[in-house]
N, C-alpha and C positions, 0 to 999 in steps of 0.2 A: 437578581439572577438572570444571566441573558440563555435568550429561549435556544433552542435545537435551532430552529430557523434563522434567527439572527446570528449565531458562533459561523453556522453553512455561510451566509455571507460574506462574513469577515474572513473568510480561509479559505477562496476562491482560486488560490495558485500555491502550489509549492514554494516555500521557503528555500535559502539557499542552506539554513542551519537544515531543514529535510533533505535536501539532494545530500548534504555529506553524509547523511547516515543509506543512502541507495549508492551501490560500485554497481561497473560492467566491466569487465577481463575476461578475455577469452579464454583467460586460462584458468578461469573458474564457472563452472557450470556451462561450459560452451557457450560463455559471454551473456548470459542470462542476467538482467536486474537482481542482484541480492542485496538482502541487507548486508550493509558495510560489516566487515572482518568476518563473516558468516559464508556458510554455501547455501542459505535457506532464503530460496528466489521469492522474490516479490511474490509472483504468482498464486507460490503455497499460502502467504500470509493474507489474500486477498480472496482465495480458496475459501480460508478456513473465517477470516468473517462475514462471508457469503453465507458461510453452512450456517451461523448464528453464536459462533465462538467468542467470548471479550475476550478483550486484550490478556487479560489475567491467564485463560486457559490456554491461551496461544504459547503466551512464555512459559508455560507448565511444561508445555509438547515441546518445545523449540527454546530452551534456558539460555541461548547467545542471544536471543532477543530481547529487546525493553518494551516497552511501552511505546516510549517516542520511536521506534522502530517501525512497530503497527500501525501508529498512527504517519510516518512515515510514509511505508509500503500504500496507506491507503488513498496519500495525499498525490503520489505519483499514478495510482489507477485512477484515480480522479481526475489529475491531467490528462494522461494517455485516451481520458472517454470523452473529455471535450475538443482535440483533437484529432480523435479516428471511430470512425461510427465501423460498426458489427452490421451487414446484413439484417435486420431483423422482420420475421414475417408482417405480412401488410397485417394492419385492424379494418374493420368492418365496420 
């Protein structure tokens, strides 16, 4: 079985099979990241495993979604974090 630690290694960038399941059109969600053929923006899906959601409950709320979707959505916030830092207060 490979650990939590070791899979985070090995899936250090986005796929290109993950970019086709992520569109941007402006004429959908004022160009917002969604998952592909959906208007349910990355954001929401990254939202809701922040709050402590699986993937299971997500597509319960959001049924155009998969799986590979969320895991998807979460592989481009993954990018998006190693490429642009947040402000974050200094530590002590």
């Amino acid at each position: 079985m490979v650990s939590v630690r070791a899979r985070a290694r090995q899936t250090w960038s986005v796929t290109t099979d993950q970019l086709a399941l992520i569109s941007a059109d402006p004429r959908v969600m004022h160009g917002q990241a969604v998952i592909a053929g959906t208007r349910v923006p990355v954001s929401v899906i990254l939202d809701c495993l922040a709050a402590g959601m699986a993937a299971d409950e997500i597509i319960a709320e959001y049924p155009a979604v998969t799986v590979a979707g969320v895991r998807a959505a979460a592989a481009y916030g993954a990018a998006l974090a190693r490429e642009e830092l947040l402000p974050l207060p200094q530590s002590r």
